[in-house]
MARPALO-731063 format. One record per residue (C-alpha): residue in three letters; y, z, x. Coordinates in steps of 0.25 Angstrom, whole numbers, plus 2048, in hexadecimal, padded with zeros to 3 digits. Layout:
aa,north,up,east
Ala,Y,Z,X;
...
This chain:
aa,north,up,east
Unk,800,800,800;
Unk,80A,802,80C;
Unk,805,7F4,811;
Unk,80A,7EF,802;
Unk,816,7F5,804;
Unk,81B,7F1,810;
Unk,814,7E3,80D;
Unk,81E,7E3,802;
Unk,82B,7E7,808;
Unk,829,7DF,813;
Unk,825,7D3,80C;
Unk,832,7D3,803;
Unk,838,7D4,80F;
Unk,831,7C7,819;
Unk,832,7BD,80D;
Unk,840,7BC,80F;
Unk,83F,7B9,81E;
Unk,83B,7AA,820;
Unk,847,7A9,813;
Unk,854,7B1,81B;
Unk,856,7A7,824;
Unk,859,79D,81B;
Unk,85E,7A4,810;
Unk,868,7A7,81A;
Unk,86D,79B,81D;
Unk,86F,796,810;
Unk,877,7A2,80C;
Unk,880,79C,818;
Unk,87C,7A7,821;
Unk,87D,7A7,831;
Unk,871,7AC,838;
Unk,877,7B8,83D;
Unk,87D,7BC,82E;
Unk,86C,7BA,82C;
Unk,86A,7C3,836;
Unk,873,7CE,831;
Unk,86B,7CD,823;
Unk,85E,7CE,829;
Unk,864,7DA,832;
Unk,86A,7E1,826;
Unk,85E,7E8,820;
Unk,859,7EA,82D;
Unk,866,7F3,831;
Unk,863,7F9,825;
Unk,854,7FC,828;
Unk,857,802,837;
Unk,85F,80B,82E;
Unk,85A,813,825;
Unk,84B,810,829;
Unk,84B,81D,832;
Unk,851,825,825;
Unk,846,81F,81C;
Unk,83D,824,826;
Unk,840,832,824;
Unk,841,830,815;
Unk,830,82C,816;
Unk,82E,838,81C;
Unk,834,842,814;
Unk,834,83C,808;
Unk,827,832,809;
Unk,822,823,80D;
Unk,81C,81D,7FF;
Unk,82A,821,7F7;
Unk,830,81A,801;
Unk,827,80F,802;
Unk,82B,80E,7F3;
Unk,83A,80F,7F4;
Unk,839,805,800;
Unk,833,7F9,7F8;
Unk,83C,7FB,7EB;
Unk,849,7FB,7F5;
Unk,846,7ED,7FE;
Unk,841,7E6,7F1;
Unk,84F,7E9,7EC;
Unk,855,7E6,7F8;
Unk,84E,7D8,7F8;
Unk,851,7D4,7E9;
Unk,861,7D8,7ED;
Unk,860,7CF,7FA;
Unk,859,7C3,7F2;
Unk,865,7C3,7E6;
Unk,870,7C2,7F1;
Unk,869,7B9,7F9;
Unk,867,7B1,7EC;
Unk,874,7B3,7E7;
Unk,87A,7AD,7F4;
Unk,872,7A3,7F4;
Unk,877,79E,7E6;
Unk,884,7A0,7EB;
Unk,886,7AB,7E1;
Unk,88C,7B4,7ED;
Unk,895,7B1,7F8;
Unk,88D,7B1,806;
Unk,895,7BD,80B;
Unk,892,7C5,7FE;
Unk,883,7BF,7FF;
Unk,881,7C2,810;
Unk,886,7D1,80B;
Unk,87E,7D1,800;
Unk,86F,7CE,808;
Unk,875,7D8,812;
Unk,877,7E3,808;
Unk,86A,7E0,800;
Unk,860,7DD,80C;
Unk,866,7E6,816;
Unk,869,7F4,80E;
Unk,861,7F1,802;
Unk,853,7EC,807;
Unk,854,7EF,817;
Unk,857,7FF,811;
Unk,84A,7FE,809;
Unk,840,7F7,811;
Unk,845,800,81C;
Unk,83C,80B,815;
Unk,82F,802,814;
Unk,82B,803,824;
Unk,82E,812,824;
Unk,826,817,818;
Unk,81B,80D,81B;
Unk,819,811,829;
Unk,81B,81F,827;
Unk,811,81F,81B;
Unk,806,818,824;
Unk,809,822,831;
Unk,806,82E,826;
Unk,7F8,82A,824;
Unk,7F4,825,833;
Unk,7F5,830,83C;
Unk,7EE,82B,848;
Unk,7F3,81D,850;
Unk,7E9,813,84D;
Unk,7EC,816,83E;
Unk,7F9,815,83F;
Unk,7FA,809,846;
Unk,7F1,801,83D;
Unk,7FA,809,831;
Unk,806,803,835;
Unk,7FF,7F5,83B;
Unk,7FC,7F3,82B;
Unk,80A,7F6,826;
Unk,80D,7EB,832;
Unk,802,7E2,82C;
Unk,809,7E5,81F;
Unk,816,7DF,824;
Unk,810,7D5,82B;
Unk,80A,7CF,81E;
Unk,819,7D0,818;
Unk,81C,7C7,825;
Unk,812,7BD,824;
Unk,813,7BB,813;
Unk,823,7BF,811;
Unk,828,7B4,81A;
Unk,81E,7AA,814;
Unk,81F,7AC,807;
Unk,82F,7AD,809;
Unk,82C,7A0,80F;
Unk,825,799,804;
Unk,82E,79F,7FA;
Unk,83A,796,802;
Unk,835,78C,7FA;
Unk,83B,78F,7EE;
Unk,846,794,7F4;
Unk,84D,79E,7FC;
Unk,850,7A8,7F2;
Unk,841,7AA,7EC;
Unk,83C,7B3,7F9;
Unk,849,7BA,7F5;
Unk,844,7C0,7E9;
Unk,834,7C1,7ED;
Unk,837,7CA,7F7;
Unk,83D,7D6,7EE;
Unk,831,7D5,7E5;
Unk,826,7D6,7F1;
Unk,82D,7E2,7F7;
Unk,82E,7EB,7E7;
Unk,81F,7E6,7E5;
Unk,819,7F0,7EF;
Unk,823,7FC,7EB;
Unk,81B,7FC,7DE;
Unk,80C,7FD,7E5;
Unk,811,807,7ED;
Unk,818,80F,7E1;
Unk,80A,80F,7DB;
Unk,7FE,80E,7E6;
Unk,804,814,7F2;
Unk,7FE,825,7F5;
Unk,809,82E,7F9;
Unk,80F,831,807;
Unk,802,835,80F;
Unk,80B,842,816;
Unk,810,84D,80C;
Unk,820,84A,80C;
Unk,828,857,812;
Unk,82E,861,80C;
Unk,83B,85D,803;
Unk,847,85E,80D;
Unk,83E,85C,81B;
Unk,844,851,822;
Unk,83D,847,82A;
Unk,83E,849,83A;
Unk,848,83D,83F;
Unk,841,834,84A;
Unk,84B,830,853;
Unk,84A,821,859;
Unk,84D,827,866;
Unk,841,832,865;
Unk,836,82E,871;
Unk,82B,82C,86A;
Unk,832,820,861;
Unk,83D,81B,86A;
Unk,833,810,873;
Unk,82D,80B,866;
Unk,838,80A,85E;
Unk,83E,800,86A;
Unk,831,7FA,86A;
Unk,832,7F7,85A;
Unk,840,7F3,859;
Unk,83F,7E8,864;
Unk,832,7E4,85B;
Unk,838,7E3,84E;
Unk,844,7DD,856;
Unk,83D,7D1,857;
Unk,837,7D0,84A;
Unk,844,7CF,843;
Unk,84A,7C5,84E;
Unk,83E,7BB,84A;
Unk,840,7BE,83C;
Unk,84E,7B9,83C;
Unk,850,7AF,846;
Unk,841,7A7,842;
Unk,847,79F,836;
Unk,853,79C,83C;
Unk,84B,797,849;
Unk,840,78F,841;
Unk,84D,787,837;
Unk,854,784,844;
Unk,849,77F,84C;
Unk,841,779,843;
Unk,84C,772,839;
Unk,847,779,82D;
Unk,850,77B,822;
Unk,851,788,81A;
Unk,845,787,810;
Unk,83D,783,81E;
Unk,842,78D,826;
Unk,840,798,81A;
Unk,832,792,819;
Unk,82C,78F,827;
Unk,832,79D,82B;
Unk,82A,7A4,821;
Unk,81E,79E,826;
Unk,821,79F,836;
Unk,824,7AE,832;
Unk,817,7B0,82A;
Unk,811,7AA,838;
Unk,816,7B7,83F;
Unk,812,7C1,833;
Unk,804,7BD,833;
Unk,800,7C4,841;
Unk,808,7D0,83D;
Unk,7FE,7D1,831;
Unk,7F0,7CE,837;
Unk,7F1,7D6,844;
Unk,7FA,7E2,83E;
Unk,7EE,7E1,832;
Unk,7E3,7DE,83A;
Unk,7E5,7DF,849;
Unk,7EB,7EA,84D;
Unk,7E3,7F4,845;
Unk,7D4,7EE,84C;
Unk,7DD,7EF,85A;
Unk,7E0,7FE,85A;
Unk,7EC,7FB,864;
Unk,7F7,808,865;
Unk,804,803,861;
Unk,80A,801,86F;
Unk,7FF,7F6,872;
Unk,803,7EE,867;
Unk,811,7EF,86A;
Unk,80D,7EB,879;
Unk,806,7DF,874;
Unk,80D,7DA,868;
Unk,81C,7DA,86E;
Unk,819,7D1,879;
Unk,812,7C8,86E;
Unk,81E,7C9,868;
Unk,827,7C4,874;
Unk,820,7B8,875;
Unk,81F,7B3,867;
Unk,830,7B4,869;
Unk,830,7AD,875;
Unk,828,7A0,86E;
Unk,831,7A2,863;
Unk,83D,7A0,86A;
Unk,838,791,86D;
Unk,830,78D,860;
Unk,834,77F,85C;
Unk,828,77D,853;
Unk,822,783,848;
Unk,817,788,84E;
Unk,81B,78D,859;
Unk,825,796,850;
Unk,817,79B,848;
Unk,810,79C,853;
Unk,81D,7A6,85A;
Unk,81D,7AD,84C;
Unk,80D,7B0,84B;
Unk,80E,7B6,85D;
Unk,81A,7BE,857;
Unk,812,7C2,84A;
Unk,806,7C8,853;
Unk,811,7D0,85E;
Unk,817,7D6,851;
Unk,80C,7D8,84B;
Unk,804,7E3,858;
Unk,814,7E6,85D;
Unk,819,7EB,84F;
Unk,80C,7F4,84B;
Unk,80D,7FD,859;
Unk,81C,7FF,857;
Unk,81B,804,848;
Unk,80E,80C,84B;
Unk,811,811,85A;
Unk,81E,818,855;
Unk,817,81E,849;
Unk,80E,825,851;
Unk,819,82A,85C;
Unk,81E,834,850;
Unk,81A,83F,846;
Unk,814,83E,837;
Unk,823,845,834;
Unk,82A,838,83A;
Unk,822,82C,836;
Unk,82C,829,82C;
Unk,837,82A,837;
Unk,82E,822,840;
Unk,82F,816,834;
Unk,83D,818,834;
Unk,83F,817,843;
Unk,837,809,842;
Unk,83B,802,836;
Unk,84B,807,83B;
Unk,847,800,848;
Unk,843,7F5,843;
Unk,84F,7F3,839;
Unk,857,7F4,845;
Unk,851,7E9,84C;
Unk,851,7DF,83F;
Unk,860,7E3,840;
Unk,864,7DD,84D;
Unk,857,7D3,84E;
Unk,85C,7CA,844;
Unk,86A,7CC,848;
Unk,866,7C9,856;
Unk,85F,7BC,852;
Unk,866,7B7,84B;
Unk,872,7B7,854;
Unk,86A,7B3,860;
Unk,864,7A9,857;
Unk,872,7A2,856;
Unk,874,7A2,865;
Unk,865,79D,866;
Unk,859,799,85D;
Unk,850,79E,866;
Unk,857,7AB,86D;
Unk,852,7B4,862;
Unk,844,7B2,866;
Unk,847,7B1,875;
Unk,84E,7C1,873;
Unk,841,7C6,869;
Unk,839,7C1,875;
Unk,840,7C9,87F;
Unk,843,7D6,877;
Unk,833,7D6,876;
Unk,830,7D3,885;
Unk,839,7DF,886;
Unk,832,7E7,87D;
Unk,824,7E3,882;
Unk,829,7E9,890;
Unk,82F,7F5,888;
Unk,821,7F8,883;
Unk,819,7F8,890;
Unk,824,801,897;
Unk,82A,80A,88F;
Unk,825,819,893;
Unk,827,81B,884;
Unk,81B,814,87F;
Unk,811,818,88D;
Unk,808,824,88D;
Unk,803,82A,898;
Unk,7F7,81F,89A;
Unk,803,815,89C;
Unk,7FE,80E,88F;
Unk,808,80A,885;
Unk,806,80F,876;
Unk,80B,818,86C;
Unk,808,826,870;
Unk,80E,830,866;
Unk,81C,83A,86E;
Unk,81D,846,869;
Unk,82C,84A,868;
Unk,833,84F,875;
Unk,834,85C,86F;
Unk,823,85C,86B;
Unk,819,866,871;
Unk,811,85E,87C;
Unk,805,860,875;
Unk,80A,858,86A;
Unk,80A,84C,872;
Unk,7FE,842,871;
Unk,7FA,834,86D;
Unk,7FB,833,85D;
């Protein structure tokens, strides 16, 4: 049932990619005014995630889960009535460009915030030990790889009949699954404290998160770099018009979600790898699937970069979710969600931003930068003594807080 949910949101969410750019350019928009839309709900998400986080853990995960889901599927029917109305010249495109940023950015980027963080949280409740946990959270991964390889698809053969049609889908497939939830899904699988106990606050800075959360913001940095910057890269070299572009880059983009869904699915829980092994392979995978990017001139060199990038993704983004859930307390799992998903909006805030304008300065430079922020990363990983234990093998080995008893210190 968490899977449904996060399938749901996510999906309503990756029906509208391969459409944005497009739709963007119709409206008369400029890549960079794009970008700012597609940052806006990410700004919003870096935000209040870590706040949401503390609200799962003193006030639940499935009535959040719940208020989640109800919150982006209005935040999506708002966005698809001013995009509409724009497009019908019904609205100016200054009133319009404020409107998608009010509706997708505070509206819809403040719900979805929620969705990661009461998911994660409710899924680290019931694995206590390491290999649980990361085959927990590699099926909420699978989840969200199965919104990537079907929402970009499906919003590409929606294009077909027009721009708009993804538009109003997407509200629908994110309220579906607040209903199931609402009906199917058992309580919090840890007793709430008691009324007035406030969550402990997990600093970014502490210790035990600090390496990983760099490792998971230059991740999810370039995600969202190819996310914004692969339509615009496959109209411009390929000469594809805007129902084209809509629809090849659904397709190209289903490509890369397919590998996030059969190794997150499949994969990764017959390996039994600890979470800073998948983080060591799959980044580098990653740096390579940008660097062939950054030359693609044909269509199947651009699927085959998009299915390399899928697999990085795919054994990178499980070792960063699950490595940092184990570093922490049952009592700040929900702060450790709220760490991750703020993160991560704070990366889709400056990777579009940053694509975009590097974009107008050079088609390929975006991928060239993604390429080098991961070879950075991938030497971060082997070097940094955050992530070593006293074999000298990388992985996620659970700190105890600088003011812990010794005794308390030991793998998780």
């Amino acid at each position: 049932m968490i899977c449904l949910a996060v399938f749901g949101g996510y999906t309503g969410q990756q029906i509208l990619t391969p459409v944005l750019p497009p739709l963007a350019r119709e409206l008369g928009f400029s890549e960079v005014q794009f970008g700012i839309v597609m940052s806006a709900s990410a700004a919003v998400v870096a935000l209040v995630s870590p706040w949401w986080g503390r609200r799962s853990d003193t006030h639940g995960r499935r009535s959040l889960l719940i208020l989640a889901l109800f919150g982006a599927a209005a935040g999506l029917l708002a966005f698809a009535l001013a995009a509409h109305a724009g497009l019908l010249g019904l609205t100016g495109a200054l009133l319009t460009f404020a409107l998608m940023l009010l509706t997708r950015g505070v509206l819809f980027g403040g719900s979805l915030a929620a969705l990661p963080v009461a998911a994660q949280a409710y899924v680290a409740d019931g694995t206590p030990d390491e290999r649980q946990r990361v085959q927990g959270l590699a099926r909420i991964g699978a989840a969200i790889g199965l919104a990537l390889v079907l929402g970009p698809g499906l919003g590409g053969l929606l294009a077909d009949f027009g721009l708009v049609t993804a538009l109003y889908l997407a509200p629908v497939l994110a309220v579906l699954p607040a209903f199931a939830v609402w009906a199917l899904l058992p309580g919090d699988r840890r007793p709430a404290p008691p009324d007035g106990r406030r969550a402990p606050r997990l600093s970014p800075f502490d210790g035990r998160v600090r390496p990983l959360l760099l490792a998971g913001g230059g991740i999810y940095l370039s995600v969202s770099m190819l996310q914004s910057s692969i339509g615009f890269l496959l109209q411009d070299r390929l000469g594809l018009g805007a129902r084209e572009t809509a629809e090849l880059s659904g397709y190209v983009l289903l490509a890369g979600g397919l590998p996030m869904l059969l190794v997150q699915g499949l994969v990764i829980p017959y390996l039994g790898w600890r979470p800073v092994r998948l983080l060591r392979t799959g980044v580098p995978v990653t740096a390579v699937a940008f660097a062939v990017m950054a030359s693609a001139d044909s269509l199947p060199v651009f699927f085959a970069a998009c299915v390399l990038s899928g697999l990085g993704h795919s054994l990178a983004i499980p070792g960063y979710n699950s490595g940092l859930s184990l570093r922490v307390g049952p009592d700040e799992q929900g702060g450790a969600a709220g760490l991750i998903a703020s993160v991560n909006g704070c990366t889709l805030v400056l990777g579009p931003l940053a694509a975009t304008a590097l974009y107008q300065a050079g088609a390929a430079l975006p991928f060239v930068c993604g390429a080098a922020v991961l070879a950075a990363l991938a030497a971060f990983l082997l070097l940094s003594p955050g992530l070593r234990d006293r074999d000298g093998a990388a992985h996620a080995v659970a700190v105890p807080p600088r003011d812990a008893p010794a005794h308390e210190a030991g793998s998780p």
